[in-house]
C-alpha positions as CSV (number, residue, x, y, z in Angstrom):
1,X,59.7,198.0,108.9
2,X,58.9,201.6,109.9
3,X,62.0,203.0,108.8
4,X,61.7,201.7,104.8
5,X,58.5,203.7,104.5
6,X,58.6,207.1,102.1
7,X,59.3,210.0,104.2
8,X,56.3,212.6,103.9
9,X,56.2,216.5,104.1
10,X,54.4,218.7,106.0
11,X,54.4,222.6,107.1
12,X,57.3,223.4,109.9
13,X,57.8,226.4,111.3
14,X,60.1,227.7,109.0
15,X,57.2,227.5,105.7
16,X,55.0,229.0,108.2
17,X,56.9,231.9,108.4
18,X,55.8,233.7,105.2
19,X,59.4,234.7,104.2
20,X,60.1,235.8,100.7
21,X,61.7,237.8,98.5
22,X,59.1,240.9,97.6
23,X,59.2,243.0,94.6
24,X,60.7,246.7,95.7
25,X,58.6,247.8,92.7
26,X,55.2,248.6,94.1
27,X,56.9,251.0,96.7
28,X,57.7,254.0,94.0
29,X,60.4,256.0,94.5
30,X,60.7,256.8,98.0
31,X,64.2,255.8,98.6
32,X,64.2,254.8,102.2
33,X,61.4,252.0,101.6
34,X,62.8,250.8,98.4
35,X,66.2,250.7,100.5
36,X,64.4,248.7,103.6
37,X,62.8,247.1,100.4
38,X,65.7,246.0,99.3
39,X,68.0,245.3,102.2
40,X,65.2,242.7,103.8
41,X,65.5,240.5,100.8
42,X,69.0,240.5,101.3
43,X,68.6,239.1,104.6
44,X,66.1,236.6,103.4
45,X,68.9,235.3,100.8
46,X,71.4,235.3,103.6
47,X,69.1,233.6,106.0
48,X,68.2,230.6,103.3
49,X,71.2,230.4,101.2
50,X,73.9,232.0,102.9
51,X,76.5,234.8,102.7
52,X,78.8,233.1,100.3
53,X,75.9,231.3,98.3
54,X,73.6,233.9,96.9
55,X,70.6,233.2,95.1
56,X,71.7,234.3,91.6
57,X,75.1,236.2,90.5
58,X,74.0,239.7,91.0
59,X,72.2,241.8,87.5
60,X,74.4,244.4,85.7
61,X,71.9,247.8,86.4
62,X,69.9,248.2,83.4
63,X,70.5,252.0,81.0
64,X,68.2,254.5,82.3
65,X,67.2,252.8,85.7
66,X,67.7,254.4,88.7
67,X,68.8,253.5,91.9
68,X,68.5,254.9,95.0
69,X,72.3,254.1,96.8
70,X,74.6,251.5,94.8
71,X,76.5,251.4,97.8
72,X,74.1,251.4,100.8
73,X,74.7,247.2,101.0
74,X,78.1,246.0,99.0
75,X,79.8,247.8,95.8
76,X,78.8,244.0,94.0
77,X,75.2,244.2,95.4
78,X,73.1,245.7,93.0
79,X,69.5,245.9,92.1
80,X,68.4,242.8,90.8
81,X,65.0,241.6,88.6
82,X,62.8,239.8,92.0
83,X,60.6,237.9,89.3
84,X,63.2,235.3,88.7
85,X,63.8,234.2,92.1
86,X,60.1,234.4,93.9
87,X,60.2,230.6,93.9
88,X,63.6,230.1,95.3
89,X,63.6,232.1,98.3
90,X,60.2,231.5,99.5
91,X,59.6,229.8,102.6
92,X,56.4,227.7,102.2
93,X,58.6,225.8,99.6
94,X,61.4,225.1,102.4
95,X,58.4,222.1,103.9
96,X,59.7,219.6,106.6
97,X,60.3,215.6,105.9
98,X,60.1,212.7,107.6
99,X,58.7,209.6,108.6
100,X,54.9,209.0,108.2
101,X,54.0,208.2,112.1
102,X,53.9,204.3,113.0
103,X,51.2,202.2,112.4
104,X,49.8,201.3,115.6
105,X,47.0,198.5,114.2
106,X,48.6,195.6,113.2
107,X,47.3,194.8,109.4
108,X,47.3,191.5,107.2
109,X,50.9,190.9,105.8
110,X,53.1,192.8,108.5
111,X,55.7,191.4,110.1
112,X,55.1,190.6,114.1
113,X,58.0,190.0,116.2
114,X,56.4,187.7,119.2
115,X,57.7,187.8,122.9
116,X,57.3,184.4,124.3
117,X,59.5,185.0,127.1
118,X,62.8,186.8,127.7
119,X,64.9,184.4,126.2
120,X,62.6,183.1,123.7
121,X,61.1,185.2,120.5
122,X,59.7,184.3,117.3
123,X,57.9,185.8,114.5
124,X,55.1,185.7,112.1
125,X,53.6,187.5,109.1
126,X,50.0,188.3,110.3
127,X,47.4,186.4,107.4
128,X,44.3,185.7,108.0
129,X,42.8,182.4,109.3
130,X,46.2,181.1,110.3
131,X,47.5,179.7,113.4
132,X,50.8,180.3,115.4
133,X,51.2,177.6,118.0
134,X,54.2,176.8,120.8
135,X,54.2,175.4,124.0
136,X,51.5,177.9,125.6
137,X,48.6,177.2,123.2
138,X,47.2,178.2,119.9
139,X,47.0,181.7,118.7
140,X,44.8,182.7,115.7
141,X,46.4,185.4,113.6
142,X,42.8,186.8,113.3
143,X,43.3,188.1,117.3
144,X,46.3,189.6,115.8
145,X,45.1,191.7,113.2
146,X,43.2,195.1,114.2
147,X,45.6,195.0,117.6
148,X,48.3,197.4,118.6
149,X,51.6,196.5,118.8
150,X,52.7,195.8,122.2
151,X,49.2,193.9,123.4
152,X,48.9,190.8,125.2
153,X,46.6,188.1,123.0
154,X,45.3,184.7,124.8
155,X,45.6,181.2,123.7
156,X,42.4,179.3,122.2
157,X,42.9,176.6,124.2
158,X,43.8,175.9,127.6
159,X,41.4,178.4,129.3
160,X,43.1,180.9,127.9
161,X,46.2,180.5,130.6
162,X,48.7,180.7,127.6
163,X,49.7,184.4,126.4
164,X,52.3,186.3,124.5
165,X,52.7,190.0,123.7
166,X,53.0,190.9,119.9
167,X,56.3,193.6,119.3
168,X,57.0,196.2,116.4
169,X,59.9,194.8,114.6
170,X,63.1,196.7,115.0
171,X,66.6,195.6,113.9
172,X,67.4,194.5,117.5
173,X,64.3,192.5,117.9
174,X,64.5,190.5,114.6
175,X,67.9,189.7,115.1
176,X,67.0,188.0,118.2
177,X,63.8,185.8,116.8
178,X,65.3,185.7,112.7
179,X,65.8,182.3,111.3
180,X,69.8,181.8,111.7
181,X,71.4,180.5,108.4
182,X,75.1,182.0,109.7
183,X,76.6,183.2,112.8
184,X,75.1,186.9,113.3
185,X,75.8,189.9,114.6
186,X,74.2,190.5,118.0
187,X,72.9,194.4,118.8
188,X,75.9,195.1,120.9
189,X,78.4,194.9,118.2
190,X,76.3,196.2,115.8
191,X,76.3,199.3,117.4
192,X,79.7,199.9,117.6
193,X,79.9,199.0,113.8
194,X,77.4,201.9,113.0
195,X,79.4,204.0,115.3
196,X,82.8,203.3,113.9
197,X,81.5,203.5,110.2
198,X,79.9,207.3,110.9
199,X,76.7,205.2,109.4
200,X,74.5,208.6,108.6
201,X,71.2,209.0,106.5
202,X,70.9,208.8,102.6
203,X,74.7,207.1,102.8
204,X,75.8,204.2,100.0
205,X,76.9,201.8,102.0
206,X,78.8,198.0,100.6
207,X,78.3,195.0,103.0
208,X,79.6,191.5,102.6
209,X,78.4,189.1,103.3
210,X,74.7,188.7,103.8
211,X,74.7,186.0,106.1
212,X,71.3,186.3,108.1
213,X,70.7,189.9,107.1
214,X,70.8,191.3,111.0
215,X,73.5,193.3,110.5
216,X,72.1,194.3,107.1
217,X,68.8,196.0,108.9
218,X,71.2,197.6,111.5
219,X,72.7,199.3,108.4
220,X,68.9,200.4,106.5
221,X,67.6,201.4,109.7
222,X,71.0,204.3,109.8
223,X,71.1,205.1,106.0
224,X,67.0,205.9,105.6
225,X,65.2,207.2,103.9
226,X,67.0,207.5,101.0
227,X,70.4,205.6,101.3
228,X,71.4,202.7,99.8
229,X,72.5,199.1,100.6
230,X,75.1,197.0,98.1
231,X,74.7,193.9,100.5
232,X,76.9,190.4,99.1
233,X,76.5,186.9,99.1
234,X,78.1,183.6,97.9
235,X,75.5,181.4,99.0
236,X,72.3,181.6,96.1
237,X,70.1,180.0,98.7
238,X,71.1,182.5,101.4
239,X,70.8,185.5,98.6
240,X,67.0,184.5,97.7
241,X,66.2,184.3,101.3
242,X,67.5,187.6,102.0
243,X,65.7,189.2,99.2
244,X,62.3,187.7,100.3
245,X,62.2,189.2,103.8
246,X,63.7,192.4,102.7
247,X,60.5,192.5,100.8
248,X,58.4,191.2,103.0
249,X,59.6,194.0,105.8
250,X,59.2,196.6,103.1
251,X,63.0,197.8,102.3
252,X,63.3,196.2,98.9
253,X,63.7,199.9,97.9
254,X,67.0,200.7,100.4
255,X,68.6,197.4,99.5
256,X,70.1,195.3,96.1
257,X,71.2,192.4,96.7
258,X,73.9,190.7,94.9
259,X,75.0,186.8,94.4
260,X,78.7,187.6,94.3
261,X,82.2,186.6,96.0
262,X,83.6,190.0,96.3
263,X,86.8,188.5,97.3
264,X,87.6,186.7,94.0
265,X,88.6,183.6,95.1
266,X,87.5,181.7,92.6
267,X,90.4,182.9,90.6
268,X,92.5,181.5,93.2
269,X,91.5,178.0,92.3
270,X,92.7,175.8,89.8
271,X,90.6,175.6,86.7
272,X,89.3,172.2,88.0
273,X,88.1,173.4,90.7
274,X,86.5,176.1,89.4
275,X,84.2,174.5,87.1
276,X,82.4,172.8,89.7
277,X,82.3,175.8,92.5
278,X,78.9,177.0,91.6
279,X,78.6,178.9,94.6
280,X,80.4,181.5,92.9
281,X,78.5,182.0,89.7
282,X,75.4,184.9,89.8
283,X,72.2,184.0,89.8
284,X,72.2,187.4,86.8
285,X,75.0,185.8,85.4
286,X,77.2,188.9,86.8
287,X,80.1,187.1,88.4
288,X,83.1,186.9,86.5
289,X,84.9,185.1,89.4
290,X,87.5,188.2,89.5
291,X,85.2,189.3,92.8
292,X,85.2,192.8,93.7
293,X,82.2,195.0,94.4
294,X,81.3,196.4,90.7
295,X,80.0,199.5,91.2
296,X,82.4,201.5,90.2
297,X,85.5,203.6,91.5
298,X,84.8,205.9,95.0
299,X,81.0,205.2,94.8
300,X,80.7,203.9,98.9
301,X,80.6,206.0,102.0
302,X,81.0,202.9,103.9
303,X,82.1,199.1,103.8
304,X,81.4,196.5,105.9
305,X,83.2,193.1,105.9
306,X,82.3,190.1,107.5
307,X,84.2,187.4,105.9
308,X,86.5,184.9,107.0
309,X,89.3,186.0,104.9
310,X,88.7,189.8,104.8
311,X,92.2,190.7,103.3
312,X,90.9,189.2,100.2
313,X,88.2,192.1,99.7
314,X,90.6,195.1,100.7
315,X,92.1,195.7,97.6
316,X,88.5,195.7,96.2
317,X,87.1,198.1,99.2
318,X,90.4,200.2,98.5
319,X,88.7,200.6,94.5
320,X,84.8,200.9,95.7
321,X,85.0,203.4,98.7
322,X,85.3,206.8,98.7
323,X,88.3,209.7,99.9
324,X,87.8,209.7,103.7
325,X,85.4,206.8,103.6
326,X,85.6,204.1,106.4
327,X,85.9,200.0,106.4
328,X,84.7,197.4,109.4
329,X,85.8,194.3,108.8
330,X,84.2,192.5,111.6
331,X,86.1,188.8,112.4
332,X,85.0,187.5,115.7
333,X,86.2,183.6,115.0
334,X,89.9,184.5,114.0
335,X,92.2,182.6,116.4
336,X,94.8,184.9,117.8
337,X,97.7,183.1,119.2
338,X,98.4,183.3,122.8
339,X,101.1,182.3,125.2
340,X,100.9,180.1,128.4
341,X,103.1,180.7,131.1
342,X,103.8,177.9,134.0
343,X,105.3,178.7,137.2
């Protein structure tokens, strides 16, 4: 998807500006330019770094140099050697980043989210000389590839009557057409999950579990460009799906995925039992069965749990997240007990 793409840089206004630190130097002796001189590169350290962040401690002044009023800014500020900052204040290095613009041609190998009808959307990976077919006719991926997103492509057969409109993927769109190999979370509630978590770019974020993975592209789609997903899963066949379309939509790079119970229940079980629950062995060989998230102590800005015994995996969140971090834990098929009232 878009989002999992390198961000790229290019000349805002700010590195258009031409602001720098300039060497006083070249202006002689005159003490009102050197002063002007001198008192516009302060303004360019305050204006880049801040007041209370300058650029480099200030330079004791130097035996026999002169200058022209110690005290005309600060009795700390003093004259200072310009050559060993030019390339920190100097706004053409201060370029913008961000997302290369969308690809509006659809090319062989991307992912195509297609709109059937309202209620009904699929997908396909565009390759050449293959066919999609439903109920409204066959559809040759070669239409497909060369076309913007968002065009309307004609059946082969049936005169043509058949149609469907080919989408740009986005988190909400795949997690209505994915294949579903649990119980998902819809758009609606993922939103308030990204809400409630203060989901923010370049963020390390834990999930368990996997699941279907639509929650897991809610999640990239808030911590790109350069965050990080630690997403978990019990299920090996579940964990090697999940790794294939992450690489297929181009996120491998934003996302690990681990085969691991984070909630440890395997050392729950009796010792019989454990030697045949092979769900909760990594496919690395990095499951110990003691569960928990191993990265470390107050490595995650974030946690998300969606697990059917979620009070297993606190005391591991409590380890893995950092001061002033936040868990979800996300349980919509817990039973609450309820009370009915005849009259």
């Amino acid at each position: 998807m878009d989002f999992g793409r390198p961000m790229i840089k290019t000349q805002g206004i700010v590195a258009k500006s031409n602001i720098r630190l300039v060497d006083e130097t070249h202006l002689g002796t005159d003490p009102i330019s050197r002063q002007v001189c001198q008192a516009a590169n302060f303004a360019a350290k305050d204006l880049f770094l801040g007041n209370d962040h300058p650029s480099v401690p200030p330079i004791p002044k130097k035996d026999g140099e002169e200058m022209a009023d110690p005290n005309w800014y600060t009795d700390q500020c003093q004259q200072i050697k310009i050559d060993d900052k030019l390339q920190l204040i100097n706004c053409s290095l201060y370029n913008e980043q961000h997302l290369p613009p969308a690809r509006r041609l659809i090319e062989p190998g991307d992912l195509v989210v297609v709109f059937e009808s309202f209620n009904d959307l699929n997908f396909v990976y565009a390759k050449p000389n293959d066919i999609f077919s439903n109920r409204n006719g066959h559809f040759h991926h070669n239409d497909f590839i060369g076309k913007p997103y968002g065009c309307k492509i004609r059946s082969k057969n049936n005169d043509g009557l058949g149609f469907l409109y080919l989408l740009r993927p986005t988190p909400e769109l795949w997690a209505r057409s994915l294949p579903h190999r649990t119980q998902i979370v819809h758009e609606l509630d993922a939103s308030m999950i990204v809400h409630y978590l203060n989901l923010c770019p370049n963020m390390i974020v834990c999930e368990s579990g996997t699941g279907s993975g639509a929650m897991s592209h809610a999640i990239l789609r808030s911590i790109a460009p350069k965050g990080k997903l630690h997403t978990y899963e019990f299920n090996k066949m579940r964990v090697e799906k999940a790794r294939k379309e992450f690489e297929g939509h181009g996120l491998k790079d934003l996302v690990d995925v681990h085969h691991r119970d984070v909630c440890g229940k395997k050392t729950l079980l009796k010792k019989e039992e454990s030697d045949t629950a092979t769900d909760a062995v990594d496919i690395n060989g990095e499951d110990d069965g003691r569960g928990g998230f191993q990265l470390g102590q107050a490595v995650a800005h974030a946690i998300f749990l969606d697990l059917p015994e979620p009070w297993l995996a606190v005391p591991h969140a409590a380890h893995t997240i950092k001061p002033n971090g936040r868990v979800c834990s996300y349980s919509p098929c817990m039973q609450l007990p309820f009370r009915c009232n005849r009259t």
